[in-house]
DRENSETOR-983374 format. One line per 10 residues: number of its first residue (from 1); their letters; for each residue x, y, z of C-alpha. Coordinates in Angstrom, 1 decimal. Layout:
N
NUM	A	X Y Z  ... .
END
This chain:
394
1	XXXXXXXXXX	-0.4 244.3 137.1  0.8 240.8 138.1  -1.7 239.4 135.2  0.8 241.9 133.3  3.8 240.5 134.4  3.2 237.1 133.8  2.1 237.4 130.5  5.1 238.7 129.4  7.4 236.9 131.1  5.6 234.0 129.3 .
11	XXXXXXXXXX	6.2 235.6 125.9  9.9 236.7 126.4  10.1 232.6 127.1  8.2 231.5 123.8  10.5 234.2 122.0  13.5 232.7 124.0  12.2 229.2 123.1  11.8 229.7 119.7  15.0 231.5 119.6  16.5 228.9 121.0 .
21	XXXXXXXXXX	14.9 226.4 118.6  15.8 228.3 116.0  19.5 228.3 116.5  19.0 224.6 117.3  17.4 224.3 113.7  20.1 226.3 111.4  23.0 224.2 114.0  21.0 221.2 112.9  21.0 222.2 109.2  24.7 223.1 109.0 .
31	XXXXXXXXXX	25.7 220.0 110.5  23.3 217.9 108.5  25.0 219.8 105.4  28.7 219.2 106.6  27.4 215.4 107.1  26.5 215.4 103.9  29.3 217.0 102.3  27.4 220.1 101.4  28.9 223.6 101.8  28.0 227.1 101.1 .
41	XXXXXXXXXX	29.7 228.9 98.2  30.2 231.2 95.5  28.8 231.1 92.2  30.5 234.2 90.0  28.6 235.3 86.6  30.4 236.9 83.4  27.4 238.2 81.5  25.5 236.3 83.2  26.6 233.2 83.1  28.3 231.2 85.6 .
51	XXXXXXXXXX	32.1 230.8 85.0  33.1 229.3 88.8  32.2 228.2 92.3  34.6 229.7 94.3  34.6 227.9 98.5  35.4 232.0 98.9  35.7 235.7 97.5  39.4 235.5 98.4  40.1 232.9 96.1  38.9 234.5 92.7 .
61	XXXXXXXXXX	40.1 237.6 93.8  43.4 236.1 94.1  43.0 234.4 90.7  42.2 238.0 89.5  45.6 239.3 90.6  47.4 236.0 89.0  45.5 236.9 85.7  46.6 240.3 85.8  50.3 238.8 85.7  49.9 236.4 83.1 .
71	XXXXXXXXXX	48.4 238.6 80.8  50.2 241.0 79.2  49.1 244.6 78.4  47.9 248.2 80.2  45.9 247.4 82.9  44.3 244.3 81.9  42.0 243.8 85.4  39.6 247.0 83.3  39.9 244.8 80.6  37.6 241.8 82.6 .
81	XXXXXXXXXX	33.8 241.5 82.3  32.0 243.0 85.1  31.3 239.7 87.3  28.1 239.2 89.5  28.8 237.1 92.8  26.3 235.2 94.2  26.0 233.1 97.2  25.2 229.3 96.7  24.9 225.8 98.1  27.1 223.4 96.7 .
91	XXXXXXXXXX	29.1 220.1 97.3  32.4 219.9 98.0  33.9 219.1 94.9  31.9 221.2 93.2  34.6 224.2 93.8  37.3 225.6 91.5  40.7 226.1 92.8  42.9 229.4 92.2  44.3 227.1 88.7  41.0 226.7 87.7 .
101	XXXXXXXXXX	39.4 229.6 88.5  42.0 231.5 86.3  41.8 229.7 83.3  38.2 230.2 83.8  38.6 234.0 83.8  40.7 234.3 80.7  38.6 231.4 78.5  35.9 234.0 79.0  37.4 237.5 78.6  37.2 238.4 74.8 .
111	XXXXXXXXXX	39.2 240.8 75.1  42.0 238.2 76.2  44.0 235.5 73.6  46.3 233.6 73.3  49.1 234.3 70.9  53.1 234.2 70.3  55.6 236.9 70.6  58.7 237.4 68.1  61.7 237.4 69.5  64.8 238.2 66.8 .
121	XXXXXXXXXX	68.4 237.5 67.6  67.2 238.8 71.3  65.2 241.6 70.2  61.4 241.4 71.0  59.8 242.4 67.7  56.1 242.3 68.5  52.9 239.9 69.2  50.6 238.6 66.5  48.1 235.4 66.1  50.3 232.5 66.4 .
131	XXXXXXXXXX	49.2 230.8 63.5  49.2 234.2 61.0  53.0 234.3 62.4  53.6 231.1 61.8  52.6 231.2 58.3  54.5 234.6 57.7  57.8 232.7 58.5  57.1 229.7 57.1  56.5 232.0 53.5  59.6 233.8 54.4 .
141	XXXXXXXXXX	61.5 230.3 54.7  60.1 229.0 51.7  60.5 231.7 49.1  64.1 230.6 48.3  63.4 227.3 47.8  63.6 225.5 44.2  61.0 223.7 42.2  60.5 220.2 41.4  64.2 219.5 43.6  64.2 218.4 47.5 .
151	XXXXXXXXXX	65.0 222.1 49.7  65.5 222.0 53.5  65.3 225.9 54.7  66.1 227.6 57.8  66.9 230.7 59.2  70.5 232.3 60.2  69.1 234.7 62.7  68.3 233.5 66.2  63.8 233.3 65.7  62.2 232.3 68.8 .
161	XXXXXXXXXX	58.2 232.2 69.8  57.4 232.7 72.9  53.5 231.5 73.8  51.4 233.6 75.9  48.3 235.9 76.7  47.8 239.0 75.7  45.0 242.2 75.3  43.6 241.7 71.2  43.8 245.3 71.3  47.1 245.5 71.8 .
171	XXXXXXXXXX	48.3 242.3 69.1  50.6 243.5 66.0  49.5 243.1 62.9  51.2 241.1 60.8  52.0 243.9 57.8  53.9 245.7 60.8  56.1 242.6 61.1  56.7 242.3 57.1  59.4 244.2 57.1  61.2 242.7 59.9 .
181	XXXXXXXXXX	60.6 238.7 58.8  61.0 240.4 55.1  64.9 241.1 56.3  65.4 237.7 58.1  68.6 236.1 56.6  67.3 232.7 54.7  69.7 229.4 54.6  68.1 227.3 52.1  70.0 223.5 51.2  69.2 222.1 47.7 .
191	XXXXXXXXXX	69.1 218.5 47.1  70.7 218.2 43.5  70.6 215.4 41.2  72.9 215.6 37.8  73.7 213.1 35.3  77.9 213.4 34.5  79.7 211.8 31.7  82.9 209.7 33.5  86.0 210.7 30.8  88.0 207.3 29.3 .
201	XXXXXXXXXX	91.5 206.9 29.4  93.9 207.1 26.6  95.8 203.6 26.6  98.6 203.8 23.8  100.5 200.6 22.7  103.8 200.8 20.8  104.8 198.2 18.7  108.1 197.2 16.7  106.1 195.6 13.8  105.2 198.8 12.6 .
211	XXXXXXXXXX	107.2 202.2 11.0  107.5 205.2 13.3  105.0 207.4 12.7  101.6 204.7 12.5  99.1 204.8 14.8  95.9 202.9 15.0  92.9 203.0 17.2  92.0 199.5 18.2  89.2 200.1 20.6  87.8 203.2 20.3 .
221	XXXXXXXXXX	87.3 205.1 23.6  83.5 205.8 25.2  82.9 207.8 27.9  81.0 206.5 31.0  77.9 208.2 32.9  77.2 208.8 36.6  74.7 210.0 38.5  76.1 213.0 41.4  73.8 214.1 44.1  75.3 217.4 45.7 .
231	XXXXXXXXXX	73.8 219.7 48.7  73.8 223.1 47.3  73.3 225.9 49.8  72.4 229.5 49.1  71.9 232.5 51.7  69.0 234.3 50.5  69.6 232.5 47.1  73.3 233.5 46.4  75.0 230.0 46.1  77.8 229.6 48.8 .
241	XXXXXXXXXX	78.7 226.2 48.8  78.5 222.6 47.2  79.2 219.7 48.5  78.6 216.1 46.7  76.8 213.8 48.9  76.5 210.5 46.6  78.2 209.3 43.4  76.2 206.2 41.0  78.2 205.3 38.6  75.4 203.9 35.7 .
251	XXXXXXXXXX	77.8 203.4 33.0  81.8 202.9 33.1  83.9 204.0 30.8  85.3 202.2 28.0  89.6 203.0 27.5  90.7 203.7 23.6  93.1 202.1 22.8  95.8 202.7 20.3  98.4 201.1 18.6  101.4 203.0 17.5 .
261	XXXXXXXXXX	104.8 201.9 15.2  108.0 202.5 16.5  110.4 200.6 14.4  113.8 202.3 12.7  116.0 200.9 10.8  119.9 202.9 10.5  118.0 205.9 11.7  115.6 206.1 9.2  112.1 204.8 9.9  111.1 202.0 8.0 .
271	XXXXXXXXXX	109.4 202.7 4.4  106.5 200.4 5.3  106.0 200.4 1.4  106.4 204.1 0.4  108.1 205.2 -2.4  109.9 208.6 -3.2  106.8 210.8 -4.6  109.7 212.5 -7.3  112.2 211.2 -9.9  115.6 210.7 -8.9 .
281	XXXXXXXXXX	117.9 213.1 -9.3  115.0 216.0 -9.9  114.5 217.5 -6.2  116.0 219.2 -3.1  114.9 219.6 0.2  113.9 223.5 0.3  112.2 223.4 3.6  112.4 220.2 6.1  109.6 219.2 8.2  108.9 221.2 11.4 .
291	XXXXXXXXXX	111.2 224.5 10.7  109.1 227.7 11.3  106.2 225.2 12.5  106.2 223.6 9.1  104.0 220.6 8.9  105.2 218.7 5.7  108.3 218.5 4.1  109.0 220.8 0.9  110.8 219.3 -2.3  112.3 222.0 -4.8 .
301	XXXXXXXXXX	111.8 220.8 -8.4  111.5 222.2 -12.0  107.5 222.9 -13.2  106.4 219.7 -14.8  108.8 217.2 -13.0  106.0 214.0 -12.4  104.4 213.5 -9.1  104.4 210.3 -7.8  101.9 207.8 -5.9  104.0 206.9 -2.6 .
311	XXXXXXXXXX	101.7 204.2 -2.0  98.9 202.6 -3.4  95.6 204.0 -2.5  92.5 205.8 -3.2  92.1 209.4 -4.2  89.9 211.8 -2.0  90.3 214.8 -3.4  92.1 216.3 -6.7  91.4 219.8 -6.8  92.3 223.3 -5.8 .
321	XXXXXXXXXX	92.7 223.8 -1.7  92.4 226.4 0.1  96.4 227.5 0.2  97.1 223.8 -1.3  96.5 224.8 -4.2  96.3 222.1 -6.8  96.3 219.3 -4.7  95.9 215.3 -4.3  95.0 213.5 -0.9  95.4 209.4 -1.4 .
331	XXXXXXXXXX	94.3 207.2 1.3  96.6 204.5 2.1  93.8 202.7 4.5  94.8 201.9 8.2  94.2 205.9 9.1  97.1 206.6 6.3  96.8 209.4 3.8  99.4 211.5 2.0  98.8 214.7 0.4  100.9 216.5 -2.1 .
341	XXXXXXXXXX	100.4 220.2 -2.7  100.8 223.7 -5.6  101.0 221.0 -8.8  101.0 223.0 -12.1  98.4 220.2 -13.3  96.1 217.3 -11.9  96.3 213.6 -13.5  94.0 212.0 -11.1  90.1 212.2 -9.7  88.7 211.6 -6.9 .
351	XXXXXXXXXX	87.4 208.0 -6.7  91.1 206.9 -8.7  92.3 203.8 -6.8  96.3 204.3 -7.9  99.8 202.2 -7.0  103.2 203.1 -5.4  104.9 205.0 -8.4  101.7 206.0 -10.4  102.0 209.7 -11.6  98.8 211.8 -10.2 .
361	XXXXXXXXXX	100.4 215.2 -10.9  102.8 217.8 -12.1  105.3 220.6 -10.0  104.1 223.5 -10.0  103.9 226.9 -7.8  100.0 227.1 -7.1  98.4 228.3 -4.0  100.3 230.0 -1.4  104.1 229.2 -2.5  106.9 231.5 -4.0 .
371	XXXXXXXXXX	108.5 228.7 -6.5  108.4 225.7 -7.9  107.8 222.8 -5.2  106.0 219.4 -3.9  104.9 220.0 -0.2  104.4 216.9 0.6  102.5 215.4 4.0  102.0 212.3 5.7  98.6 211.9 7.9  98.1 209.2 10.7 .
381	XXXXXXXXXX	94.5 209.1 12.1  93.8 212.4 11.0  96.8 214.0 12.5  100.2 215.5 10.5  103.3 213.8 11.5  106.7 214.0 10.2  106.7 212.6 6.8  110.7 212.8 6.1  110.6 208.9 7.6  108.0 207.6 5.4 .
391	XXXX	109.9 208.6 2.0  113.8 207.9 3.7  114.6 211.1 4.6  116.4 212.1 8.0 .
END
């Protein structure tokens, strides 16, 4: 019995000892590893592949609930792969924070990306891939703008993106949002470049040395050119405004300049060589220059009374005109021409070079006229002016 005894009293102290040792040995190990800066952790799996070493449990699963508030959608925690924690030795450094450990989670969740949510004048509208939504506004933008010319566009409503995370199951697609970017109001500025012509000025001199009546052009007027570059802006391509942002003048313009007569002598303006164009003693005014609009002056005078040349000249026409009928034009040279109209008879042709006095036709009552008559006109630079002056008549 006391053989007994003592045999297991000397067990119970090996098992003591080697208890004993044994906490020794994992003490030893623990503070050999914390020496070295070696720590037990957690390794956690997503399909079976490590993602994180966490120092803890508490931290991922704090990470878990952070995901869960960053990421929006129903219940996205079901939404996570299944993980597989595992129990590891590590170093120190070796372990993720809460940060790290969540970005961890959603870089390897399929089920979680990263897109943009449109917002509209305050109005959430929906979530889509940030680059397909991107290019759906930027085609939106662009569809006003003009080709081949310089087009800055933007848009009136209030269009925001707002970055996030979100379930792929739960994005928009982008033909649901065509209807709303389709409507957004476009403000589209148009850089425009026209070539303009600059108008010349009219510069008249007057000058005693010649009758009332002449006019000359000395220099004749040319019009300058200039380059205008405007802003143009249309809302959803309906022009609403233009404003001119630059002027370059290329070419400036030339000023015409006439000369015009403006001598009178006792009233009457002087002849400058003109002779009466009928016989004395032969005619009467029947219709003075400018009555009812009347552009010439009209002499009453038997059929056949001789026509005469008021000033020397060449002919330009001799024929029947329009409601002229027979009629001569002379020009007198200078931009001077006098015509004489409704002859019974022609004695010129064109091509005639004539004097003062020569006879170049008959009175008659041809064309539009109701009796015998010379309408006579004067002509300076293509325009009618009051002949009475030219041939001494008030």
């Amino acid at each position: 019995m006391a053989d007994v005894l003592a045999s297991k009293i000397k067990k119970n102290s090996k098992n003591t000892i080697s208890a004993f040792f044994s906490v020794i040995s994992v003490a030893g190990i623990v503070a050999s590893m914390v020496f070295c800066g070696v720590k037990l952790a957690y390794n956690v799996k997503f399909n079976n592949k490590v993602i994180m070493t966490v120092s803890n449990k508490k931290v991922y699963y704090a990470a878990i609930d952070m995901v869960a508030q960053i990421v929006e959608g129903e219940d996205v925690i079901s939404h996570l792969p299944e993980a597989q924690i595992n129990t590891v030795v590590t170093v120190n450094d070796a372990v993720d924070d809460c940060a790290e450990v969540v970005d961890a989670i959603i870089d390897n969740t399929d089920e979680i990306v990263s897109a943009s949510r449109l917002v509209i004048d305050g109005v959430n509208v929906g979530f889509a891939d940030t680059s397909v939504l991107e290019s759906a506004l930027s085609a939106r933008k662009a569809i006003y703008n003009v080709d081949s010319a310089e087009c800055e566009s933007e848009f009136i409503n209030d269009v925001k993106f707002e970055q996030g995370y979100f379930l792929k199951s739960e994005l928009s697609d982008i033909s649901a949002l065509a209807d709303r970017i389709s409507s957004l109001k476009v403000k589209t500025t148009v850089k425009e470049v026209t070539t303009q012509s600059i108008p010349y000025k009219t510069v008249t001199k007057k000058t005693a040395e010649k009758p009332a009546g002449y006019v000359n052009t000395d220099t004749k007027g040319e019009c300058g050119v200039s380059v205008v570059t405007s802003g143009v802006i249309y809302i959803n391509g309906e022009q609403t405004d233009k404003t001119t942002l630059s002027t370059e003048v290329l070419k400036q313009p030339v000023d015409e300049v006439i000369t015009v007569g403006v001598a009178t002598s006792g009233g009457k303006a002087i002849s400058s060589g003109f002779k009466f164009p009928l016989p004395s003693g032969t005619w009467e005014i029947s219709c003075p220059y400018g009555k009812g609009g009347h552009k010439g002056v009209d002499l009453r005078a038997p059929k056949g009374t001789a026509i005469m040349a008021t000033a020397s000249g060449t002919v330009t026409l001799a024929q029947r005109y329009v409601d002229y009928g027979n009629c001569v034009i002379i020009d007198h040279g200078n931009g001077i021409s006098t015509l004489y109209a409704h002859a019974s008879a022609l004695c010129v042709r064109v091509g005639d070079t004539v004097s003062a006095g020569d006879i170049i036709a008959l009175v008659g009552s041809t064309g539009n006229s109701t009796g015998n008559h010379l309408h006579f006109e004067v002509h300076i630079g293509g325009n009618r002016v009051n002949p009475q002056p030219y041939i001494g008549l008030r």
